[in-house]
N, C-alpha and C positions, 0 to 999 in steps of 0.2 A: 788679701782677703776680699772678699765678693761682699758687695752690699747688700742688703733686700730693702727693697722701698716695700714699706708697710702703705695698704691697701685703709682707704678709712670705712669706719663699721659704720652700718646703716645710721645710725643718731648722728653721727658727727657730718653725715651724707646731706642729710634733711636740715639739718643745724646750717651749715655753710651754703646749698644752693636754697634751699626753703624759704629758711627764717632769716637768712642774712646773717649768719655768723650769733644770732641771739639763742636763747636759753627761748621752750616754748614757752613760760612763765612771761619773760621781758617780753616777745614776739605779741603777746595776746595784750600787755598791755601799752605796746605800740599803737593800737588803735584808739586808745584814749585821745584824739587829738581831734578837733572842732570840721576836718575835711571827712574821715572814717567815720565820722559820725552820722554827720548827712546824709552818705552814701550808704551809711545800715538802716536807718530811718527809712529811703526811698526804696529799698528795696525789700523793709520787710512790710511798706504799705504794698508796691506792685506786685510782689511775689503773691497773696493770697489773690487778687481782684488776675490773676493771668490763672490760676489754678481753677478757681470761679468758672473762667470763660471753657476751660476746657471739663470740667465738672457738668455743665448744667448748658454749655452751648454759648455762642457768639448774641442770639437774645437776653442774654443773661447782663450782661455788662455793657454792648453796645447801640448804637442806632441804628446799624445795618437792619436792610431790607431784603426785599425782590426788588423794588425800586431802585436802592439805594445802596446797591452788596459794594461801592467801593465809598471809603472814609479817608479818614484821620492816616489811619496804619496804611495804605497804599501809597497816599498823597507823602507821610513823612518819612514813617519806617524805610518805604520802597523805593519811591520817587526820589525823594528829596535824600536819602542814605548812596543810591549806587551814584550817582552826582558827587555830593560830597567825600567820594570813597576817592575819586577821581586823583589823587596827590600823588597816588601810588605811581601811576604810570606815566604821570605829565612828568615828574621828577623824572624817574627813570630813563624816559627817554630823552630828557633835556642830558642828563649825564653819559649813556652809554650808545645813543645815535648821534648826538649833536657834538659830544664830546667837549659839555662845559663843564671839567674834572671840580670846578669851584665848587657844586651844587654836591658834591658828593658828601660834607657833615651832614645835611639833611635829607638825605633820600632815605638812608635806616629808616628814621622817625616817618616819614612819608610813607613808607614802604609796610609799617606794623600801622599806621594810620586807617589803610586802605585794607590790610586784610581784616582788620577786626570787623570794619564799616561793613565791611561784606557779609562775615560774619551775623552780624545784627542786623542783614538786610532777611538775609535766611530764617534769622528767626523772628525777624518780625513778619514773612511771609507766613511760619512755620504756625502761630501765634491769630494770623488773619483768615486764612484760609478754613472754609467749613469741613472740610476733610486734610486733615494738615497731614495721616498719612500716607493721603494721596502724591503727596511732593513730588518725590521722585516721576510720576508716571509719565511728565512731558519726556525725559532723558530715554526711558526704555522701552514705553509700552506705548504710546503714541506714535498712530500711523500717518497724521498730519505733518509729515515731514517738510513741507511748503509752512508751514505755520508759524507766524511772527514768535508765538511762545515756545515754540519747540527749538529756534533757534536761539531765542535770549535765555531759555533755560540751561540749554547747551553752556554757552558762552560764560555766564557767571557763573555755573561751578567750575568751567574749564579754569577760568581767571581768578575763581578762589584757589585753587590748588596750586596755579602758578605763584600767585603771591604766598601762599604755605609757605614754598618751592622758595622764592625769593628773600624769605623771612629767615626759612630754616639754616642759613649759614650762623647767623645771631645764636641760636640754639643750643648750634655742635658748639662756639667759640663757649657759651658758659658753661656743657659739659665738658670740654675738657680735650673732643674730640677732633685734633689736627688734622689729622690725617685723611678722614672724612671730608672734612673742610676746605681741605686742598684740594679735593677730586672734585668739589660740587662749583668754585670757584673758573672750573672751566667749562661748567654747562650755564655759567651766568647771565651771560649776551645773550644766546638762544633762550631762556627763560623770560628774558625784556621783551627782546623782539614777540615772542609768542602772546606776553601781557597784553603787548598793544595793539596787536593785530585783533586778539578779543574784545581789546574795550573799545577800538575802534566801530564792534560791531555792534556789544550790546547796550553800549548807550546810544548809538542809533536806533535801535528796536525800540529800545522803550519807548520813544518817540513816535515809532510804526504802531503800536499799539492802538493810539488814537486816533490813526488816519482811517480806522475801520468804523469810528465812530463820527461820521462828518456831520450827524444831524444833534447830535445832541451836544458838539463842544461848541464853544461862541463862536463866531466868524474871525474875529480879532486873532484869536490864537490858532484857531485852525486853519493848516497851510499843508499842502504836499509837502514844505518844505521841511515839516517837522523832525525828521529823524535829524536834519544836517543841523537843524537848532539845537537841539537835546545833544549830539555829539561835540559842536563848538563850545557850548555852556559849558559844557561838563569841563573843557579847557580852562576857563574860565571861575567854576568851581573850584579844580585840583589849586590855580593859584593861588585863589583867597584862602584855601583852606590849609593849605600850606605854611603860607604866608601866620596865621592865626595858630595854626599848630607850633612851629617851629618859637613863636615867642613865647608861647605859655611854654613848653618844654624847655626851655634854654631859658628861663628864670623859675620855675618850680622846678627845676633838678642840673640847676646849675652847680652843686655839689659833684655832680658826675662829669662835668666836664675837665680837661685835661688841659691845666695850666699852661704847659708845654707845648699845644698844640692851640693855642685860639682859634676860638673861630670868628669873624668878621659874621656878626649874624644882620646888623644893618644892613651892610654893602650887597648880601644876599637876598636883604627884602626887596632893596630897591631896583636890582636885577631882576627879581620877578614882577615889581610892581612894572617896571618897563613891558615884559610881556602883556601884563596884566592888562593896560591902557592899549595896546595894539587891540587886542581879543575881543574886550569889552565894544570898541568903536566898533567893531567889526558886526560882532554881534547885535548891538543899536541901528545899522544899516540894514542887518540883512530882515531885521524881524521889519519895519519899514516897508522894506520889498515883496515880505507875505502880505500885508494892509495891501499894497499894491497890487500884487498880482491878483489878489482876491476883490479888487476893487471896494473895499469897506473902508473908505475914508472916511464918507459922512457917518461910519458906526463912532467914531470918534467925539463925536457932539452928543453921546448918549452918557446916561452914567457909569455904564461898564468899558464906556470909551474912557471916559477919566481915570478910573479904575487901570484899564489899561495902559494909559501915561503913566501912570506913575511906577507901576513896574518897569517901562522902560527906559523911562529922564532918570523918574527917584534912585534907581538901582542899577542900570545899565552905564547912560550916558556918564549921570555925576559919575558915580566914582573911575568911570574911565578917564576922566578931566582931574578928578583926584590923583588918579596912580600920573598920569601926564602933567602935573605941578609938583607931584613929591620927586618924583627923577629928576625934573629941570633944575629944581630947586633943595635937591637931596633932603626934604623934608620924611624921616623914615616915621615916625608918629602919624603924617597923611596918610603915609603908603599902607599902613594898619587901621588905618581908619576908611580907608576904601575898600580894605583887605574882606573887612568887616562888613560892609555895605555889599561887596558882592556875594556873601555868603547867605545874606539876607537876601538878596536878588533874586539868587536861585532856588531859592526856598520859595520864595513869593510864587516866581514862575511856575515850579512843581505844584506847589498848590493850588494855581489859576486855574490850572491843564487840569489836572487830575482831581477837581476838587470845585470851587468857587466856580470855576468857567466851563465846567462840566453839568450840563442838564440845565444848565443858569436861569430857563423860563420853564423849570418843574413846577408844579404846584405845591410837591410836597417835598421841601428842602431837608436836605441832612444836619445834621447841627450835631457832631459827638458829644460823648456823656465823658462827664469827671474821669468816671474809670477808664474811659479809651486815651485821656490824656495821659492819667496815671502811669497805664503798661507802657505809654510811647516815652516816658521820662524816665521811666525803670528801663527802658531797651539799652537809650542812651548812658545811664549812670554805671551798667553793667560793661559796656564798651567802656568807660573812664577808670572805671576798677580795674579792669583788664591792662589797658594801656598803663597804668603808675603801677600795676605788679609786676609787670613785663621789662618796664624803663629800669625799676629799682631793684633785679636782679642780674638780667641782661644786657652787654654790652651795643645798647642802641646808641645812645649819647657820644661815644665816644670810640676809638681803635683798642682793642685790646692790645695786649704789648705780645710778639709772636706773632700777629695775624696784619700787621701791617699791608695798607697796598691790595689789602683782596678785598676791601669793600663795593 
């Protein structure tokens, strides 16, 4: 006699990939719990103060000017997001060019780290921008094909869709779909390679950006040298952020990890903190090299020279001497504690650039309003929602059983 596999009906569809196996009753009040809370709170203060802005105009909620048309949301959203998106493809190619198979439990997580980041780079441009349905028009209708923004527009949607592209194996393993999975499996390498030939380029741009502005950034920070800074950071970025992701993840959903398979997630901190202290030193020299070549040493004995030590002793050097104590001394709590400190670093940096060191001797300074911090806390808490609904249905954490080996 012939079997029939019965087919499950819509309810039971939604019940098991949806809700997680719960009743919608239990599912709703699954939220009851003091993290979903915060995260309803922040988002139903930003959601009206982002509606506002598009209701009544960007005068409506922020500081933006003629003066002043770049803030908060370029500096953190944009600057400081495609930076920190950076896990995705520092992973990936430490895994599938370098072929150090150890790093592969966290490249998943790296991997949905970097596209959401991107994600919320979009919309916080989407969000910034005085004609946000202008978006599209550097990709199709821009005849400045020479133009530093027609290329980095290019490139981050080219590198969102790779990392889709990269993500979307995760996807097929929770529907169900093998088969699929198997054929996508062998366009894998060539979807890495492609990532980081992108990010190769447009985290250099972003940095090009500003070399078109040489009279209004400070001397300190402005260097020809810019794009090769913005591209090395962002190295530098992907590992602290990594490093920071991979621990909150593997202790808020260590429930998903597979007893049967540990993962040694110290010995891989301190792997990258190893990188991390090369990068970091490196990066401490070469910004050095720009004071140098620009001959602004004596800018150094002003207050925006002190200003500038401390972005790169306080958050460059130290914690490169941090991640170079915790490896010698396998101290993994340092290695998170510089992990930390370079995360901070680059943020500081995007913000100096695009922001504080930007226009630095205007008369009339920017200073964002409440609300523009608000939408930039709601960007992020929507990326954090995103990521623990993604983790807690989707096999990120861990191998599915059947799909072995194809990560």
């Amino acid at each position: 006699m012939s079997s029939v596999i019965a087919m499950p009906s819509r309810t039971e569809w939604l019940q098991d990939k949806m809700f997680m196996g719960l009743s919608l009753r239990d599912y709703v009040k699954s939220f009851l719990n003091p993290t979903d809370i915060v995260i309803g709170l922040i988002l139903v203060t930003g959601f009206p103060i982002i509606a506002a802005r598009f209701m009544y105009g960007l005068g409506a909620v922020t500081n933006l000017s003629q003066s002043n048309p770049w803030g908060l949301w370029i500096a953190f959203d944009v600057a400081c997001g495609v930076a920190l998106a950076a896990g995705g493809y520092t992973v990936a190619c430490a895994v599938a060019i370098f072929g150090l198979k150890e790093y592969t439990p966290i490249m998943r997580p790296a991997v949905l780290t970097g596209m959401l980041g991107y994600l919320l780079v979009v919309l916080g441009l989407f969000v910034d921008l005085g004609r946000p349905w202008r978006l599209p028009y550097p990709l199709f209708w821009s005849a400045g094909t020479t133009s530093v923004m027609y290329e980095l527009a290019w490139c981050v949607c080219l590198y969102l869709v790779v990392l889709i592209f990269e993500f979307l194996p995760a996807v097929l393993e929770w529907l169900g779909l093998k088969e699929l999975r198997m054929k996508l499996a062998k366009l894998s390498i060539g979807a890495i390679v492609l990532g980081i030939s992108l990010s190769t380029l447009h985290q250099s741009s972003l940095g090009s950006l500003f070399l078109l502005a040489p009279t209004k950034l400070h001397p300190l920070w402005y260097s020809p040298f810019l794009p090769f800074f913005f591209f090395v950071s962002s190295i530098s970025a992907g590992i602290g952020m990594v490093i920071v992701e991979s621990t909150i993840s593997h202790r808020a959903f260590h429930d998903q990890l597979d007893p049967k398979k540990p993962v040694d997630i110290d010995k891989l901190t301190l792997g990258l903190a190893k990188g991390g202290a090369l990068i970091l030193f490196s990066i401490f020299f070469l910004r050095l090299q720009g004071v140098a070549d620009g001959g602004h040493w004596n800018l150094l004995a002003t207050p925006m020279g002190a200003w500038f030590l401390v972005e790169i002793v306080g958050f460059i050097l130290v914690p490169s001497l941090l991640f170079a104590w915790a490896v010698r001394y396998r101290n993994v709590l340092l290695a998170r504690i510089a992990a930390v400190m370079t995360v901070l670093g680059i943020i500081l940096n995007r913000f100096n650039v695009s922001w504080l060191a930007f226009r630095w001797d205007a008369p009339d300074r920017y200073v964002p309003t409440v609300a523009e911090v608000i939408v930039s806390i709601t960007i992020v808490t929507i990326g954090v929602a995103l990521f623990r609904w993604i983790v807690n249905r989707m096999p990120v954490m861990y191998e599915k059983p059947g799909y072995e080996g194809l990560h």
